[in-house]
N, C-alpha and C positions, 0 to 999 in steps of 0.2 A: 581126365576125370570121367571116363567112361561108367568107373563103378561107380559113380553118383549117379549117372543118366539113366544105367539097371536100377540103382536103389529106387527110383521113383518110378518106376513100376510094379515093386514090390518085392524085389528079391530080397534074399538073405543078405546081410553083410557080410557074416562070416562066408558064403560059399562063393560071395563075389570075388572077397580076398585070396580064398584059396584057389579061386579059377585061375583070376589073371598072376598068380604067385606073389602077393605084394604079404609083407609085414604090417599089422596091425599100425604098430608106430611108422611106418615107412608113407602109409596112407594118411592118417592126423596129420603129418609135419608138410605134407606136402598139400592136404589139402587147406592148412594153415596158411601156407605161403599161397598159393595159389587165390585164397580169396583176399589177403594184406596185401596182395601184390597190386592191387587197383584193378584187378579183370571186374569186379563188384564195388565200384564206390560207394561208399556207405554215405548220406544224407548227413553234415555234420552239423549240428546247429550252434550258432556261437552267439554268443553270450552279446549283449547290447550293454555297449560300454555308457554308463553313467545312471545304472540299477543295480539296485539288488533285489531280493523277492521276501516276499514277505512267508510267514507260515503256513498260509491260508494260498498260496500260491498266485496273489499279486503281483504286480511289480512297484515298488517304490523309488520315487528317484532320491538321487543323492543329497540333491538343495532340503532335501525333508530331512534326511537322515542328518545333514550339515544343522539345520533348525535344533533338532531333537540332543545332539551334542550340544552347542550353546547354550538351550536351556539348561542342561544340567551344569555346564559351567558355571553361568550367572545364579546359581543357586545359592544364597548367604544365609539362609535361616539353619543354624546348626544341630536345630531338633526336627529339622526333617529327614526322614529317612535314605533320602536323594541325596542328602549334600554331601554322601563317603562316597557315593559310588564316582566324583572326580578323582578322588584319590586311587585310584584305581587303574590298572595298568592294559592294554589294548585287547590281550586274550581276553581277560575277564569281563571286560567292558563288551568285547562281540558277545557273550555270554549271557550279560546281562541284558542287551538289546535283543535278546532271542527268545528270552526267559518273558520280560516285563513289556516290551512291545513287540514281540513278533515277529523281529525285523532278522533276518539269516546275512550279515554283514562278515565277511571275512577280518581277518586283526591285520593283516600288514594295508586295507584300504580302509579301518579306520585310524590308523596311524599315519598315512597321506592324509587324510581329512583335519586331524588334527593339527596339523605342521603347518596345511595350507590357515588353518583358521587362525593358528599363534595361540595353541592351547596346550602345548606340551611344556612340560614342568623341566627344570634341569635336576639330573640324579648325580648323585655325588659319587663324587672318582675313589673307589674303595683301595685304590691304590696309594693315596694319602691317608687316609684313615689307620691303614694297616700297623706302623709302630705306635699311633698313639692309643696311649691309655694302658696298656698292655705290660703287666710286670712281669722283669727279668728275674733270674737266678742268678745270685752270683756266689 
């Protein structure tokens, strides 16, 4: 990687390439590998298991976002606004938790949250449904 060591004192790229004879792409692919390969570990940061972050870039934990699901479960007044959004299926519901509180929740860990709490509904096998009701030719 010597024509990186020239570039940083200012030479041309192009006249570095064409000193030492290399291809344009010959120099990318290798200086590709060259920093993937771990010579430069990159600083990774990972994620703190039992948060999500809110819009405003907090972190909320999950017993709140667990709270904020129940409430909308135990919701029975049928002319509030809130009581369709149980009916509602896990993408839409991260959506709605993004939109109305803030909250950036993935759908496959509120679909764990919901299993653990015992709030998932059973949907019906459209594989039985399938000949009924449906008229023939004959």
């Amino acid at each position: 990687m010597l024509s990186l060591k020239y570039k940083s004192y200012g030479v041309c790229q192009r006249y570095l390439l064409e000193y030492f004879v290399i291809s344009s792409s010959t120099f990318y692919t290798t200086r590709r590998t060259f920093f993937s390969n771990g010579w430069i570990k990159k600083k990774v940061k990972k994620r703190c298991k039992g948060y999500s972050m809110k819009t405003t870039g907090e972190p909320i934990s999950d017993e709140e976002i667990e709270k904020i699901l129940v409430s909308i479960y135990e919701n029975e007044n049928c002319n509030d606004p809130e009581y369709y959004i149980k009916a509602l299926g896990d993408k839409k519901l991260s959506k709605v938790l993004r939109k109305r509180y803030g909250i950036i929740v993935n759908h496959k860990k509120i679909y764990r949250m919901r299993k653990e709490l015992g709030l998932l509904r059973k949907y019906k096998n459209m594989q039985n449904m399938q000949g009924k009701g449906q008229r023939t030719m004959k």
